[in-house]
C-alpha positions, 0 to 999 in steps of 0.5 A: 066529480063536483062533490069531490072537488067542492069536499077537498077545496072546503077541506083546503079553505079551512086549513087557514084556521091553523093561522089561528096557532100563531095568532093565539101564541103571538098574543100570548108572546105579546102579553108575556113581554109587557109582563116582563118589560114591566116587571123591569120597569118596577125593578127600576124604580124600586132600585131607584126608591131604595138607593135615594132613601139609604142616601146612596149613589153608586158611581154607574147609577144613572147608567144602570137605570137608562140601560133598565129603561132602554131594555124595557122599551125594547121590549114593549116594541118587540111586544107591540111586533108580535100583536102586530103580527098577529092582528095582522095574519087573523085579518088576513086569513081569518076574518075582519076585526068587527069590534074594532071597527065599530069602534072606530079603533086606530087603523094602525092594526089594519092589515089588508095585504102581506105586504102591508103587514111586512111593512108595519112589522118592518118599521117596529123591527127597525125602531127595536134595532134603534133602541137596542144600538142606542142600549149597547152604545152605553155600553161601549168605550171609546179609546181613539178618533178613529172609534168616535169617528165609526160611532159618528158615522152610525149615527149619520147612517142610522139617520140616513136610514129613518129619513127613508123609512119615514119618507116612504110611508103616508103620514 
């Protein structure tokens, strides 16, 4: 009956390499949105070289480049949640990261526990919701007191909300 037992917990430990899918696939999702973010970024500032050198200026230029600029860097943010990820479940249920270990690498990517991991992922969700309200406040009009009002008071309550989260972690 040992045999059994020791065939069906081997079995059952090495079901963790599965893990492996979505560490593999979050690194894919990672790579392909700095891609995109960068491809972004050069649309920018090509768009940017061509209106200066025909002499142009069209009447929303600078909102369209600051709105450019804030997806891209809400895409390189949604990139870094997805290596943190899957950094985060390859330590967990894999293996220590040897290399970066013996480099002395940032500790950033460090995961000893899930809920270490939650709150890494957390902090980078948050800063993506940030920068994508800041994205679609360019886009909003305000039409009365009452509107600029509500828009000063997501403001204070987005504030209110990063003193929180930074007062919670070690610095």
């Amino acid at each position: 009956m040992k045999w059994i037992e020791n065939v069906f917990e081997s079995i059952l430990w090495n079901t963790r390499f599965f893990v492996l899918l979505a560490v593999i696939f979050s690194m894919f999702g990672g790579i392909a949105l700095f891609v995109v973010a960068s491809v972004d970024i050069y649309d920018v500032v090509g768009n940017v070289i061509h209106t200066y050198m025909n002499h142009l200026h069209p009447e929303d230029f600078h909102e369209t480049i600051v709105v450019g600029l804030i997806g891209a860097v809400d895409l390189y943010l949604m990139a870094v949640v997805m290596f943190i990820f899957g950094f985060g479940l390859y330590e967990l249920f894999i293996s220590e990261i040897d290399i970066a270990k013996a480099q002395g690498a940032s500790k950033i990517l460090e995961i000893h526990s899930l809920d270490e991991l939650k709150d890494k992922l957390g902090k980078v969700i948050v800063m993506v919701l940030v920068v994508s309200f800041f994205q679609r406040v360019l886009h909003t009009e305000y039409h009365g007191a009452v509107e600029m009002l509500y828009f000063a008071g997501s403001i204070l309550g987005l504030a209110v909300a990063l003193y929180f989260l930074h007062k919670g972690g070690e610095h």
